[in-house]
VOBABA-790255 format. One record per residue (C-alpha): residue number from 1; chain; x, y, z. Coordinates in Angstrom, 1 decimal. Example, Ala and Ser with C-alpha at 12.3 -4.5 7.8 and 13.67 -1.06 7.14 Angstrom:
1;A;12.3;-4.5;7.8 .
2;A;13.7;-1.1;7.1 .
END
This chain:
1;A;20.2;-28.2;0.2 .
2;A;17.4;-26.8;1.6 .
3;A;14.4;-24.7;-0.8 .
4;A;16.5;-21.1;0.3 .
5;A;19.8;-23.3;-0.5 .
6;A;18.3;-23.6;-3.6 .
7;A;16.7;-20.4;-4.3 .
8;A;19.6;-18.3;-3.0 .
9;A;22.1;-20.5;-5.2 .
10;A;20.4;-19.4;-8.3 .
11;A;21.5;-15.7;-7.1 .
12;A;25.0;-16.1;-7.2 .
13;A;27.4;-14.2;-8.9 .
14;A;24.7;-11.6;-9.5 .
15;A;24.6;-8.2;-8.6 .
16;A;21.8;-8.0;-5.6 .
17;A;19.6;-4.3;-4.6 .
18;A;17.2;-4.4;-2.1 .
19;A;14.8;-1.1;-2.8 .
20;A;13.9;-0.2;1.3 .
21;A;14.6;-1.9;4.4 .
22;A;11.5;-2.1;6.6 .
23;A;10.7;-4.9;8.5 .
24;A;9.7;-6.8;5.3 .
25;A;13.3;-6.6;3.9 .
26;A;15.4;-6.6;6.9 .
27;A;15.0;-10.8;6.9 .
28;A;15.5;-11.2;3.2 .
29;A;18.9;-9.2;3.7 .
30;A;20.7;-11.2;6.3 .
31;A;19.8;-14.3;4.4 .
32;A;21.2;-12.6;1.5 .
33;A;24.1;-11.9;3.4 .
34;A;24.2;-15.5;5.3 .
35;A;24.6;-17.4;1.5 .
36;A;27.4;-14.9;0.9 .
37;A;25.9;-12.8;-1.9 .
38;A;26.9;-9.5;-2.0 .
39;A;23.6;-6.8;-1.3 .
40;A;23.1;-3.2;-2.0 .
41;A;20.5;-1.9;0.3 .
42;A;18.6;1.4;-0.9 .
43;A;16.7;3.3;1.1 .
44;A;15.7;7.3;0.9 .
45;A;16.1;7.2;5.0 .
46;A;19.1;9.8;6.1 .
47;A;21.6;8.1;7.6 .
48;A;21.4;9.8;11.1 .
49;A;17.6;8.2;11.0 .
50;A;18.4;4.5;10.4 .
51;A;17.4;2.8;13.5 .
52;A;20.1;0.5;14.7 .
53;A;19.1;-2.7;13.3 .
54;A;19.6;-1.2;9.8 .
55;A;23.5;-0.6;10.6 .
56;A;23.4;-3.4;12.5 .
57;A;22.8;-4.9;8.3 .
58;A;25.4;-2.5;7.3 .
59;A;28.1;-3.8;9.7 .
60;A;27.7;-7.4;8.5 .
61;A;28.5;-6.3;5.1 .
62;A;25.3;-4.9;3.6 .
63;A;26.3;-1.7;1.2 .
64;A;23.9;1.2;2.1 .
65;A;22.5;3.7;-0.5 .
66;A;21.1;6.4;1.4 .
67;A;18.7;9.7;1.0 .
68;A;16.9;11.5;-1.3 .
69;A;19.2;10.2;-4.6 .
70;A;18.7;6.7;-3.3 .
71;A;17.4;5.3;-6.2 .
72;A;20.1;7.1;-8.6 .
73;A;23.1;5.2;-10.1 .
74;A;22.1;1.9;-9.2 .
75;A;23.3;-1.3;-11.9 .
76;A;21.3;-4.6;-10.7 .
77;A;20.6;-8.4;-12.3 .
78;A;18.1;-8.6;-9.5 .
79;A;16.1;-6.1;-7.5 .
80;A;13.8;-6.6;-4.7 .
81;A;11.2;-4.1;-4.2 .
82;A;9.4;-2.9;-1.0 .
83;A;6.0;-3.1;-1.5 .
84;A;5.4;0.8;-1.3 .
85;A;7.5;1.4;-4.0 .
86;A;5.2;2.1;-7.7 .
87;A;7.2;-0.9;-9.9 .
88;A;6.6;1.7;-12.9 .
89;A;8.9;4.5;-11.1 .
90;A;11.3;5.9;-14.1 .
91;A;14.4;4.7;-12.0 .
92;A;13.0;1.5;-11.7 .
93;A;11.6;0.7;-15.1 .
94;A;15.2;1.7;-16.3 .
95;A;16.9;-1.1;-14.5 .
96;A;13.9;-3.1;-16.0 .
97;A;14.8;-2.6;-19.4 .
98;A;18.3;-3.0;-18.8 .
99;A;18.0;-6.8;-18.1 .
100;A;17.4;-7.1;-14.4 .
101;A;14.7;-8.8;-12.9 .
102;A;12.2;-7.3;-10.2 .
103;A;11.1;-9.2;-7.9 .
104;A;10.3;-8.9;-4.0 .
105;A;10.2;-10.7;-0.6 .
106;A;6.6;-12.4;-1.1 .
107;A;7.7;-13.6;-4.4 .
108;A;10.9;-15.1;-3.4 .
109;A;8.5;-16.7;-0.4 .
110;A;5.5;-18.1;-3.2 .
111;A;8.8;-19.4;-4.9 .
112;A;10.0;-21.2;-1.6 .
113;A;7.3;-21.6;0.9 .
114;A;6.5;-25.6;0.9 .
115;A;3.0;-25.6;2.0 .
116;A;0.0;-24.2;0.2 .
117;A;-1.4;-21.0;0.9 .
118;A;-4.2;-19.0;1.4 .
119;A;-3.9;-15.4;0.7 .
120;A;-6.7;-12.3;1.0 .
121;A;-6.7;-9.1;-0.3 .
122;A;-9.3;-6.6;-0.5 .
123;A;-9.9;-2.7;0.7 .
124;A;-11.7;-3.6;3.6 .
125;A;-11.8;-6.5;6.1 .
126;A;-8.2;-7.9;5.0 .
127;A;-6.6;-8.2;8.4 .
128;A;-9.6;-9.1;10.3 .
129;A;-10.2;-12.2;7.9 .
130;A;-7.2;-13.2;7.6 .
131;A;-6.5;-13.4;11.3 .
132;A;-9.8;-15.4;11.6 .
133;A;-8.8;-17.9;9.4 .
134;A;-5.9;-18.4;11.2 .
135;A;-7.7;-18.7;14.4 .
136;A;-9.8;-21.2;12.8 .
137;A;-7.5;-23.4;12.0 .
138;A;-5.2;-23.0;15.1 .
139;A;-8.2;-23.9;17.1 .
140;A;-9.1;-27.2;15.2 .
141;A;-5.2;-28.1;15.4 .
142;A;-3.3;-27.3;12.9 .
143;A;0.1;-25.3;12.7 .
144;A;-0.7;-21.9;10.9 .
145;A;1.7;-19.0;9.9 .
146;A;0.3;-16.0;9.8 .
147;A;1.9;-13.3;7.6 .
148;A;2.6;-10.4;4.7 .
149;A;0.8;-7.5;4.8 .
150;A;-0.7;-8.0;8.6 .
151;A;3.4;-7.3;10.1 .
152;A;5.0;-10.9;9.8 .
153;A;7.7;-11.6;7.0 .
154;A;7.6;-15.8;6.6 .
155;A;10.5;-16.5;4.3 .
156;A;13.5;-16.3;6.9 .
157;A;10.5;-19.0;8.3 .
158;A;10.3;-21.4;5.1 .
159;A;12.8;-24.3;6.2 .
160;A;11.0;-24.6;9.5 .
161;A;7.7;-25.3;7.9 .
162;A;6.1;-28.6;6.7 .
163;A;4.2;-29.2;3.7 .
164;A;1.4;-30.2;6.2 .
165;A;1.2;-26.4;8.1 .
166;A;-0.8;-23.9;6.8 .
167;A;-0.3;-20.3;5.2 .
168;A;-2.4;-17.6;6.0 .
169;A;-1.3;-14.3;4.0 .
170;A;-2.6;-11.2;4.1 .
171;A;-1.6;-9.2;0.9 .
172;A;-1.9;-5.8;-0.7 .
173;A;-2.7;-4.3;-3.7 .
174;A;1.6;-3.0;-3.8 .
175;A;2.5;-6.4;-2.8 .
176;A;0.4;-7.4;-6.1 .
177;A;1.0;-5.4;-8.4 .
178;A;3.3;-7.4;-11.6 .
179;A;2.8;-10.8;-9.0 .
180;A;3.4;-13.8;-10.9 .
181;A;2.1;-16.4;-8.3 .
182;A;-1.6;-17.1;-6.8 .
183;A;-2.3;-18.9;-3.3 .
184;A;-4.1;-22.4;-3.8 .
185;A;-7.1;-20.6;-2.4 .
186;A;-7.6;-16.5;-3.0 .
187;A;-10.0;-14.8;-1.0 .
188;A;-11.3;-11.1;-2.1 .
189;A;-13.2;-9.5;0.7 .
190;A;-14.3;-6.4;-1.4 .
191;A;-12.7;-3.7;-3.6 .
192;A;-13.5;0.1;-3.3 .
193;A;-11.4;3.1;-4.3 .
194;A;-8.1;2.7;-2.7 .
195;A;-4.5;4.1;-2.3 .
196;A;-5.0;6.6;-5.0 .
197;A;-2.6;8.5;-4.4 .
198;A;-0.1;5.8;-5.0 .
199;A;-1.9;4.0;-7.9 .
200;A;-2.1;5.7;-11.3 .
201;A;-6.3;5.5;-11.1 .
202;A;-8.6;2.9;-10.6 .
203;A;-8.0;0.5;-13.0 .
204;A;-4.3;-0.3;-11.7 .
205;A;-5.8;-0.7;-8.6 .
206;A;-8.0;-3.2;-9.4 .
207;A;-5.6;-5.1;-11.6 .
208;A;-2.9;-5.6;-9.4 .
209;A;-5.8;-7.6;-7.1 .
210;A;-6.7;-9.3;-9.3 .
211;A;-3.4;-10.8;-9.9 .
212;A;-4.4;-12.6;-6.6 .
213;A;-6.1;-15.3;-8.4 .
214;A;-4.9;-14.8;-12.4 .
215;A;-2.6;-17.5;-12.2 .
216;A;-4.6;-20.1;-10.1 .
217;A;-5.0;-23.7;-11.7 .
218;A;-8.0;-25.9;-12.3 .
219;A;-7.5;-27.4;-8.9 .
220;A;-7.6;-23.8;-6.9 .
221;A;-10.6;-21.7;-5.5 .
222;A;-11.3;-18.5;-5.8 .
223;A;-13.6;-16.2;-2.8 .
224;A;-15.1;-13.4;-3.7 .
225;A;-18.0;-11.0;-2.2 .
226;A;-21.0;-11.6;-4.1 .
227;A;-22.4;-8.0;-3.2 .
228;A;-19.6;-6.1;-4.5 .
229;A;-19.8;-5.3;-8.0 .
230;A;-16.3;-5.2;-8.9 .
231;A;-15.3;-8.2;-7.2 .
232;A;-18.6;-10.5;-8.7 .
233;A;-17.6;-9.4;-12.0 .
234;A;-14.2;-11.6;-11.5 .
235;A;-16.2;-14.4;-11.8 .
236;A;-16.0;-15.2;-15.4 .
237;A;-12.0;-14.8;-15.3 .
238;A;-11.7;-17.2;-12.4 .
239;A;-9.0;-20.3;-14.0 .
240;A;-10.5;-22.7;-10.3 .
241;A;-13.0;-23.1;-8.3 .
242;A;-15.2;-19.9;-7.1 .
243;A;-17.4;-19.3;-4.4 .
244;A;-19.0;-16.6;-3.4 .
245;A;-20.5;-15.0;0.3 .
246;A;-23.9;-12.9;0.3 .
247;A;-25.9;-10.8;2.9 .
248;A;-27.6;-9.8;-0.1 .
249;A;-28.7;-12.6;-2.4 .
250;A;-28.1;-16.7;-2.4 .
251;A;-25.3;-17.8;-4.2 .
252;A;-25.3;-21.4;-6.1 .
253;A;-21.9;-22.1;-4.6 .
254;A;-20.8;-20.5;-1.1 .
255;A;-22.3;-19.3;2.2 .
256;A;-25.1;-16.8;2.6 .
257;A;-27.1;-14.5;5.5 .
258;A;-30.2;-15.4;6.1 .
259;A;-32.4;-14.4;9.1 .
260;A;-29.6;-13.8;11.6 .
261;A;-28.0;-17.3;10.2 .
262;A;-24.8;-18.2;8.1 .
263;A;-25.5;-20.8;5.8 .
264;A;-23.6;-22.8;3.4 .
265;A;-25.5;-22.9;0.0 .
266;A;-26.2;-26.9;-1.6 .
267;A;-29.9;-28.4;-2.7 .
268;A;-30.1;-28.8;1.2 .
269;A;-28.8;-25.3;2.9 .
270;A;-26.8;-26.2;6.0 .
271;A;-26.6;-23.8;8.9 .
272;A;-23.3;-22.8;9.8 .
273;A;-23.2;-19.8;12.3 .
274;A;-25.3;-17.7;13.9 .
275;A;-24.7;-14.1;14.0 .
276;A;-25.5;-13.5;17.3 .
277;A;-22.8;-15.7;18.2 .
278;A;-20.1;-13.3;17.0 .
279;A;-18.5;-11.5;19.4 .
280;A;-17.4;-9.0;16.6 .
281;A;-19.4;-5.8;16.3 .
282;A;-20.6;-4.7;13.1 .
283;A;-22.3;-6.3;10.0 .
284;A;-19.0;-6.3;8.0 .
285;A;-17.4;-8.6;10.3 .
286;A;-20.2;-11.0;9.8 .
287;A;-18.8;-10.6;5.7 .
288;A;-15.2;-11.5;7.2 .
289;A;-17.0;-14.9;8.6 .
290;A;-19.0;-15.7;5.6 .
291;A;-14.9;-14.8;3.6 .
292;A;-13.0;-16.6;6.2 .
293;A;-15.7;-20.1;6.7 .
294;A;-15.7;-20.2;2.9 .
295;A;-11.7;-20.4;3.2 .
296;A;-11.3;-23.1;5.8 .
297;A;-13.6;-25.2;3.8 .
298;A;-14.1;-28.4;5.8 .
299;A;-11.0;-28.3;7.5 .
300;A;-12.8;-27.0;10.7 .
301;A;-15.6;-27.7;12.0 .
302;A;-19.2;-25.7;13.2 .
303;A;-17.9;-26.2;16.6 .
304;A;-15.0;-24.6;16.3 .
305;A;-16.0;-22.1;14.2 .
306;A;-18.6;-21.2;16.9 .
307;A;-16.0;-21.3;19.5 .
308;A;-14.2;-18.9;17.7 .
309;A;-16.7;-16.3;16.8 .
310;A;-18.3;-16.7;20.8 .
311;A;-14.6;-15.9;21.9 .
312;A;-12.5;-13.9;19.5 .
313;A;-12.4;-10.3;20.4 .
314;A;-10.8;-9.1;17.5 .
315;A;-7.6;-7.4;16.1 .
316;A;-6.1;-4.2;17.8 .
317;A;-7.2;-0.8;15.8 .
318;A;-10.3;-2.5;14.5 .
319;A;-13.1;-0.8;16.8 .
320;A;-11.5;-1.9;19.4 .
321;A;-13.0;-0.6;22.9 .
322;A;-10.7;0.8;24.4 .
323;A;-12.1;2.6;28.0 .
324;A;-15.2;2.8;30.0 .
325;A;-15.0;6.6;31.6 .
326;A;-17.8;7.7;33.0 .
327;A;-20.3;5.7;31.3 .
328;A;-18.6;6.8;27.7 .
329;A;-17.3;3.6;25.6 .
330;A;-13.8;4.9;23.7 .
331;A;-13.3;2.6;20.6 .
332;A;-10.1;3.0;18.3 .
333;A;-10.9;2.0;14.6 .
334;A;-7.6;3.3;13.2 .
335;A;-7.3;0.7;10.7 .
336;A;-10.4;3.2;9.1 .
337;A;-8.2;4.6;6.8 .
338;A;-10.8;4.6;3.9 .
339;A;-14.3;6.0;4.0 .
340;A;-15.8;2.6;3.4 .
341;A;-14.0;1.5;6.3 .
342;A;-15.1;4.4;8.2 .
343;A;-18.6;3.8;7.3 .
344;A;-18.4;-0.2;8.1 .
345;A;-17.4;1.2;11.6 .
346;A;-20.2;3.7;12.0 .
347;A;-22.7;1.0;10.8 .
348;A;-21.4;-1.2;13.5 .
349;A;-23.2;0.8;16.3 .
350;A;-27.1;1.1;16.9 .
351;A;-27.1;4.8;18.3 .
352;A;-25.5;8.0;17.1 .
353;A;-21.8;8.7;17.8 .
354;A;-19.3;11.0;18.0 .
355;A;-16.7;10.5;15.5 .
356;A;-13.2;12.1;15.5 .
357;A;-12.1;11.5;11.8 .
358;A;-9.6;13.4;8.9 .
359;A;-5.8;12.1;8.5 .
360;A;-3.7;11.7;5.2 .
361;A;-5.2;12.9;1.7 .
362;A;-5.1;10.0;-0.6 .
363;A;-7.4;11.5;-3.3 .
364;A;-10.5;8.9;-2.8 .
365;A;-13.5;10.4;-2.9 .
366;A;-15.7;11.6;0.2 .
367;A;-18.7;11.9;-1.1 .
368;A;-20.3;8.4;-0.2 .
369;A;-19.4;9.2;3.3 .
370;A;-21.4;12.5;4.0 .
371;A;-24.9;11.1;4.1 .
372;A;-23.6;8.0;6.5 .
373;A;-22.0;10.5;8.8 .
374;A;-25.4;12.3;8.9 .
375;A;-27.2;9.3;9.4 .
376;A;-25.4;8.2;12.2 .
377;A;-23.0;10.7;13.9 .
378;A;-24.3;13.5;16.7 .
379;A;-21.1;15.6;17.4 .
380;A;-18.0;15.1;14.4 .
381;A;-14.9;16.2;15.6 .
382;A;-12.3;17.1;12.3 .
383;A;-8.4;16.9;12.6 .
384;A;-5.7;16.6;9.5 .
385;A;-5.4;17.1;5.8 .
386;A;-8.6;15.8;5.2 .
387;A;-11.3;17.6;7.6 .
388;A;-12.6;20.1;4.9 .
389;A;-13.3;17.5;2.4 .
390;A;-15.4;15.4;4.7 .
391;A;-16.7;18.9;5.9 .
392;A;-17.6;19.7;2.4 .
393;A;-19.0;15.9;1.9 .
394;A;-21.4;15.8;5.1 .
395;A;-22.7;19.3;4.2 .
396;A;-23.2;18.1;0.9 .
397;A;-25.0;15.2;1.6 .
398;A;-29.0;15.4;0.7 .
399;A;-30.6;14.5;4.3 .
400;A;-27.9;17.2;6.1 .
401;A;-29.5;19.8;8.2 .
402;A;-28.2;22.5;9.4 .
403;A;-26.4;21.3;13.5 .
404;A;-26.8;17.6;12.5 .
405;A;-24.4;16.8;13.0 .
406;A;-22.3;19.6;14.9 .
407;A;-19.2;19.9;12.9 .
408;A;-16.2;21.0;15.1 .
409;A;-12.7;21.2;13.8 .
410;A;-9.5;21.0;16.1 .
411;A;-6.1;20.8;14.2 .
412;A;-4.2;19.4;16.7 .
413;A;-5.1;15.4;17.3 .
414;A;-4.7;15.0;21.1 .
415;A;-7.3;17.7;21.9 .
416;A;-9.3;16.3;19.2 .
417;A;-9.9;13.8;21.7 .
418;A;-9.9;15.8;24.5 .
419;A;-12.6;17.8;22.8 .
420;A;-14.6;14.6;22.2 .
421;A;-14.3;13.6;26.2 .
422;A;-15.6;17.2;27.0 .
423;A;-18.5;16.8;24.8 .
424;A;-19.6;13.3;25.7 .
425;A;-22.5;12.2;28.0 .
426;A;-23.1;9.3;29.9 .
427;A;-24.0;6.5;27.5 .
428;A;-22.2;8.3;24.5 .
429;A;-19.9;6.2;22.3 .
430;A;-16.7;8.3;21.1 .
431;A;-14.8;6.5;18.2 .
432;A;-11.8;7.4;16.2 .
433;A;-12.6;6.3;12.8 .
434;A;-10.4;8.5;10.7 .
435;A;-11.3;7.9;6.9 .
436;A;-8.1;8.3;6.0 .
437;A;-4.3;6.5;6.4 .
438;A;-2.3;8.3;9.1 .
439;A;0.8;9.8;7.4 .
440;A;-0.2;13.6;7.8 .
441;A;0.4;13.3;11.8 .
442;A;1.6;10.1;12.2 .
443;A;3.9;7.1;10.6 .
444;A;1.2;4.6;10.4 .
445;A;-2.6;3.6;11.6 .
446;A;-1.0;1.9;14.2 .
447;A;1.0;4.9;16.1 .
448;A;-1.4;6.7;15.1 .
449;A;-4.0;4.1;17.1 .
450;A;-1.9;3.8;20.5 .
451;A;-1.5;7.4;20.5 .
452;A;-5.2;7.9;20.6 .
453;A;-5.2;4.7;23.3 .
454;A;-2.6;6.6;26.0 .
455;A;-4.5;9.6;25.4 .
456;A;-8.2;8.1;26.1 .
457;A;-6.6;6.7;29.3 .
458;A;-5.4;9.4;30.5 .
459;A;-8.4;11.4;30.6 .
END
């Protein structure tokens, strides 16, 4: 038997929910389905919504639980959760303490996956730095896969891998939250308020990352950003090895900025990276580096690493340039769906910009935004639910005076950007860096992204 064989053998003769089926789920169900185990799969989708792929499930003898109720009724001995899903829900904590067992895709992978793995997690910089680690390591040779949170579900993948390949996981703080595994090395970019909206506060935010490294061993490492006060403050809890990345400071064990170099702390410091060398824009990418060297360890080398950060152009949504028109540079930061990420972006340019910026109200606060959009915006363009709390930030904001920035507001997203082109000069940068996730207009940063890509090329 193979390590699904086995893990899908210890589910038999149980009753089997599957809470959602998005693309994370959808594998997890035909292999639920291929070792014969009966599957009810919930899902608050109308039926005259489901896309085909989902009846497609259905048809090969998945029972659907549909609509608003979905979650009503249900009697489980196992129930895998979509990540989006609060574990604490009253429907949920019901089948809890009625004996069954919550669990989710990622877990079931940690439980199979034969290789060891290295996992990030963070607010900001997750995606990036865990794609660069991948690239690392594909470009000194090994074989990498590449999943969780950045699109890619890996345990349909599991038999096909050798305990030789590497894991690169990108995970989130829903993916976390009651996770009773930890990668063999655990990389926390930074932590800043988050998904509040979701979360109960704060603190449940930050706990469920830190279940990233909780249950590590003596043997693991632990990554964390030395400049961030949450995640330095992890330190003492670490059960491995920690080492910590710095623009700020140099730490006894890790890698450190130092006049424009990377270097890799020791009684002798050893160069690693320049930072003209990155291709990347922005000094937070030069943090996803220091995050993503420190991960790779001495598995690659300074020449690849180089040959990475000379080449790689980065990942899609992620100030990504997307036009030249009439000497105006179009970038799409999407991904921006926090104002620290929004503010990593504007930071990433050495003149002022105009910024198109508001989506989805997640109930972060604004007010660390305002003075960095005065600092370094000319013309700010507002669209979606949250335009008159960055409005009310910006004006806020102790160096604001009054036309600088201009503050426009256009409700409607496409001539938001039409606006922007309109206003823009030869040599201007225009960027959509929105502050917040994309739900109000859109299903998610990345619609939301290529629907601000088709309409900057059709200027």
């Amino acid at each position: 038997m193979t390590r699904l064989d086995r893990y899908f053998e210890t589910l038999q003769n149980k009753r089997v929910v599957v809470l959602g089926v998005g693309v994370s789920n959808r594998p997890l169900v035909r292999l639920l389905l291929a070792h014969r185990i009966p599957v009810i799969c919930c899902d608050k989708t109308p039926r005259e919504q489901l896309d085909p792929e989902v009846l497609k499930l259905e048809e090969d003898g998945a029972v659907l639980h549909l609509g608003p109720d979905y979650l009503e009724g249900l009697e489980a001995d196992v129930v895998f959760r979509t990540p989006g899903l609060h574990p604490d829900l009253p429907q949920i904590r019901a089948l809890r303490e009625r004996g069954a067992k919550i669990t989710s895709e990622m877990e079931a992978f940690f439980a199979v996956c034969p290789c060891k793995i290295t996992a990030i997690t963070g607010s900001d910089g997750k995606t990036t730095t865990s794609t660069l680690i991948s690239e690392l390591l594909k470009k000194e040779g090994r074989k990498v896969w590449l999943g969780g949170n950045i699109g890619t579900p890996l345990l349909d993948k599991a038999d096909d891998m050798d305990p030789s390949d590497e894991v690169v996981l990108e995970l989130s703080s829903f993916q976390l939250m009651y996770f009773p595994y930890s990668p063999h090395v655990a990389v926390i970019t930074n932590l800043s308020p988050n998904h509040l909206d979701i979360h109960k506060d704060m603190e449940e935010y930050v706990r469920a990352k830190e279940n990233l490294y909780l249950h590590q061993g003596a043997d693991d490492v632990l990554i964390l950003n030395a400049d961030n006060a949450i995640t330095h403050s992890f330190v003492p809890k670490a059960r491995g090895a920690v080492l910590e990345f710095s623009r700020q400071t140099r730490p006894e064990h890790g890698v450190y900025l130092e006049n424009g170099v990377i270097w890799r702390a020791g009684e002798t410091p050893e160069p690693i990276l320049a930072q003209s060398d990155i291709l990347l824009p922005g000094i937070h990418n030069v943090e996803n580096y220091m995050a993503a060297i420190l991960a790779v360890g001495d598995r690659v080398s300074k020449q690849t690493i180089r040959a990475v950060a000379t080449t790689f152009g980065g990942v899609e949504h992620r100030i990504e340039l997307v036009r030249i028109k009439d000497g105006v540079r179009y970038y799409n930061d999407s991904i921006a769906s926090s104002p620290t990420r929004t503010i990593a972006g504007l930071r990433s340019f050495d003149q002022k910009l105009i910024l198109i910026a508001g989506g989805y109200d997640k109930h972060v606060p604004f007010e660390p935004l305002g003075p960095e959009i005065v600092d370094h915006v000319k013309i700010l363009i507002l669209t979606g639910a949250t335009a008159p709390k960055i409005e009310q930030a910006v004006l806020a904001a102790p160096n604001y005076t009054p036309g600088s920035p201009e503050i426009l507001h256009e409700e409607d997203f496409f001539e938001a950007i039409r606006l922007a082109s309109r206003k823009a000069k030869q040599g201007d940068v225009v960027i959509l860096s929105p502050a917040g996730p994309a739900f109000d207009k859109f299903k998610n940063f990345m619609v939301r992204g290529r629907a601000f890509k088709q309409a900057v090329m059709e200027l």
